[in-house]
N, C-alpha and C positions, 0 to 999 in steps of 0.2 A: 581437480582444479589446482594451478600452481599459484602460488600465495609466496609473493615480493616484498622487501621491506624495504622502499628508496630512501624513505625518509629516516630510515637509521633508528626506529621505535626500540624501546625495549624488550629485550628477551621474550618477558613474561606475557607481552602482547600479542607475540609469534605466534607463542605457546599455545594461547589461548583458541587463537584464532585457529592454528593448526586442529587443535584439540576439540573442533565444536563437531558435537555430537549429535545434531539432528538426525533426527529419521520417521519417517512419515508411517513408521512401523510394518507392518504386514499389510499393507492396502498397496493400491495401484494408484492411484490420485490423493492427493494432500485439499483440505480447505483449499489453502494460501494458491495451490495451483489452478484447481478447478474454475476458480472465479478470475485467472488469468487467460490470456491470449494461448491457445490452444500450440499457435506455433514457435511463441518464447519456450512454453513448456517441454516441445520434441528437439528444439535446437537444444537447448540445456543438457538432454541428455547425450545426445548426439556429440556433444562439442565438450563435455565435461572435460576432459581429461585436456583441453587445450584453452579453457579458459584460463584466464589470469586477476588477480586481484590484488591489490597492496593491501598491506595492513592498514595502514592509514584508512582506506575509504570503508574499514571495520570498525570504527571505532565507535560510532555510535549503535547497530547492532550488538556491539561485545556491550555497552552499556545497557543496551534494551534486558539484555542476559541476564546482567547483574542486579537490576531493579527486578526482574522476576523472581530471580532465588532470597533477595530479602524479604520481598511479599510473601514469598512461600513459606519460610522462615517464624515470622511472625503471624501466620494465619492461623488462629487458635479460637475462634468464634464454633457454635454449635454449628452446625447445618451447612458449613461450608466446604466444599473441595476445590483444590489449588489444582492445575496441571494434568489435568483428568483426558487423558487420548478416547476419544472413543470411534465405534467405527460402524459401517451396516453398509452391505453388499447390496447392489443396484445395477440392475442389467449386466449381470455377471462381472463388474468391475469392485472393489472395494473400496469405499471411501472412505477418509481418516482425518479427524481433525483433534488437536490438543486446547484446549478452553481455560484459559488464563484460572475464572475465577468466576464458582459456583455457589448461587447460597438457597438453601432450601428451608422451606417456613413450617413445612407439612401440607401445604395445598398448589406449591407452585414453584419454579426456579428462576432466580433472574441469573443473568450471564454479566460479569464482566472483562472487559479486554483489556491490558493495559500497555499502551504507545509510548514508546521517546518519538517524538515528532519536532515537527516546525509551527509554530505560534501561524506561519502561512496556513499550514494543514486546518488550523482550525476557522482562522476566520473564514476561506469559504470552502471547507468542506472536502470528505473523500466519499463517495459514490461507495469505493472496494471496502469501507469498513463496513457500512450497509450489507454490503453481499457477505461478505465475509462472515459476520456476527449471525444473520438471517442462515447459515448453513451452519452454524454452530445448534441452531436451535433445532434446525430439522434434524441431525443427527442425536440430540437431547428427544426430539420426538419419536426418535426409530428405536433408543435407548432404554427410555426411563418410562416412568409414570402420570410423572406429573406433567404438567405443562408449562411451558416457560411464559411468564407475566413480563419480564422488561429483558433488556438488553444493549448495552452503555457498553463505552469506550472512557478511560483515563486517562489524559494524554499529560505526560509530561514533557514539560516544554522546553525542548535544547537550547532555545537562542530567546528566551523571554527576555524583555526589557523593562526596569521598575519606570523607565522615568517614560517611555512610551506608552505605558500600561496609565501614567497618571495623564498623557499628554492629550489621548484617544478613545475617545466612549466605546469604539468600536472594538479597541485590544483587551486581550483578556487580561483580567486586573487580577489572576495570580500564578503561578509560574505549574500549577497542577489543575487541570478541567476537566469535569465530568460532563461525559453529552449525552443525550438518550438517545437512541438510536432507534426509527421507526422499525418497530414489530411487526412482517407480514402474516396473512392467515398463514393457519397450517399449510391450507390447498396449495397457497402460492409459491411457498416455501418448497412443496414437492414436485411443481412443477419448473420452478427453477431448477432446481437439483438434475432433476429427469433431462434436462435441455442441457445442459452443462457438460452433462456425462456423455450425452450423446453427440453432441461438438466432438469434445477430446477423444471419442471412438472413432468419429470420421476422420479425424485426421489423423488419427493412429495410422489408420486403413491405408489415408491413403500413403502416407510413408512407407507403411509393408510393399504396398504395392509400386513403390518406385516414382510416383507423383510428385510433384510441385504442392509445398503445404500452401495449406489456406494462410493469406496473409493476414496482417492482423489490422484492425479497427484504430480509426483516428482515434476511438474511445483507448485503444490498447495502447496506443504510440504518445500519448497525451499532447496531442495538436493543440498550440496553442495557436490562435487568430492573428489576422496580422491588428495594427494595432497603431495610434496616434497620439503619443508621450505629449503633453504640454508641459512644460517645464519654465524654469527662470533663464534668463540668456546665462551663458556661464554655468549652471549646473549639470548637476546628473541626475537628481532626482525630479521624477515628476513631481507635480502637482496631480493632476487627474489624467488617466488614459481612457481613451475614448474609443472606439471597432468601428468608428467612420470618420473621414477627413471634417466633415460640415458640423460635425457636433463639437470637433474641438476649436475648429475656427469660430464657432459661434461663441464657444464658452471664452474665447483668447479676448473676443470684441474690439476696443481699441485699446486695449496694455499692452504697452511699444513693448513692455520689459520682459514677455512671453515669447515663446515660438514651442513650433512643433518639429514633434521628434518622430518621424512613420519608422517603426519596428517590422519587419517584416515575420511572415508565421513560421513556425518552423514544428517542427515533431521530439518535444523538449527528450521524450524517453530515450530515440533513438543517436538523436543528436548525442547528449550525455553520456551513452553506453550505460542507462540504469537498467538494463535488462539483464546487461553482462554478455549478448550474444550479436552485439550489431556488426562488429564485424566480421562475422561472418554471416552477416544477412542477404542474400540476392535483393528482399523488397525495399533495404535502406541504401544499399549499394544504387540501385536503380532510382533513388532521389537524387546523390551526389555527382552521378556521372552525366 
């Protein structure tokens, strides 16, 4: 991947970012991949060496970084492990996942994961932390002994606001959240894994074989609906959005001092480039043209 610095960051940010050592270890599939779009994951590799990314759009993963090695740092409790990779072969593929932060009681393990996120992430929700976490467990059940009792996410929040936090019953009232994260049975747990693996085998395959990959799921592309902004004349910000014309004309009634704003939908991951491979996508190319 070639790695830009337009905005003239500091050396040691370069460095940094030059310097990240990830590796998914000796497996073939990482968590973080496996519960992605099958075809982000073959482009990535495909296209590695002709991606591009600024520093800049690093900065809050190089933070994510840095909150992990001081957690690590300071984790001195009995029964816990920080950073713990672990792995278990499955349909002759290897799977590998690194688990933030493990505590064990003697009869059981809870899991926790710790995010830089957006205060948005939390109020409604990631679906991928779900999968995510639930395949930490099942590799914990290929693993270990014991059985894992919970499994939470900490999400530290990059753009929290104190006086929107006192403004809104709804925002979270401190700038660090703990959520619980539904627990599936084992069973469920091994048959996601089982389906997951055998997606990214298919389309391994059909890549070997010269194929068109599978494309990926509005769930992949994160489609966002089209949509109908009520707002004040003169602003920007809504008031309430609404996913039909009648619901917001009815909620407008007769306040002259309202109007509506229709958003149209769009495919925010592709749009953005948060995959890192949309341009060279043929399935986002074929929205644009």
């Amino acid at each position: 991947m070639k790695i830009t610095n337009n905005y003239d960051l500091p050396q040691s940010f370069v460095n940094f970012v030059r310097n990240d050592k990830y590796s998914k270890g000796d497996a073939n599939i990482s968590v973080t991949s496996i519960i992605d779009s099958p075809r982000i994951k073959l482009m990535r590799d495909i296209h590695r060496d002709e991606m591009t990314t600024d520093v800049s759009d690093m900065i809050w993963p190089l933070f994510g970084t840095a909150v992990h090695h001081v957690l690590e740092s300071a984790a001195t409790d009995d029964g816990v492990t920080i950073e713990e990779r672990l792995f278990h072969k499955i349909n002759k593929w290897v799977l590998s996942g690194a688990i933030d932060h493990q505590k064990e009681d003697g009869k059981s393990i809870s899991i926790t994961d710790y995010k830089v996120t957006s205060v948005w992430s939390v109020i409604h929700g990631k679906v991928e932390w779900e999968y995510q976490l639930n395949c930490y467990a099942y590799l914990i059940d290929k693993n270990k002994d014991l059985p894992v009792k919970s499994i939470q996410v900490v999400a530290i929040l990059r753009d929290w606001n104190r006086r929107e936090a006192e403004r809104r019953p709804d925002y979270p009232q401190a700038p660090v959240v703990t959520i619980d994260i539904p627990l599936w049975s084992e069973e469920y747990r091994e048959r996601y894994v089982s389906e997951r693996v055998a997606l990214h085998q298919s389309a391994q395959i059909a890549f070997d074989l010269g194929e068109e990959l599978p494309e990926c799921s509005d769930e992949d592309r994160w489609k966002r609906g089209e949509a109908w902004a009520v707002k004040k004349k003169g602003s920007k910000r809504a008031q309430r959005v609404f996913d039909n014309e009648i619901a917001a004309q009815e909620f407008i009634g007769d306040q002259t001092n309202l109007e509506i704003e229709h958003r149209e939908g769009e495919y925010v991951r592709c749009k953005g480039n948060y995959c890192g491979v949309a341009t060279f996508c043929s399935q986002y190319r074929g929205d644009i043209e």
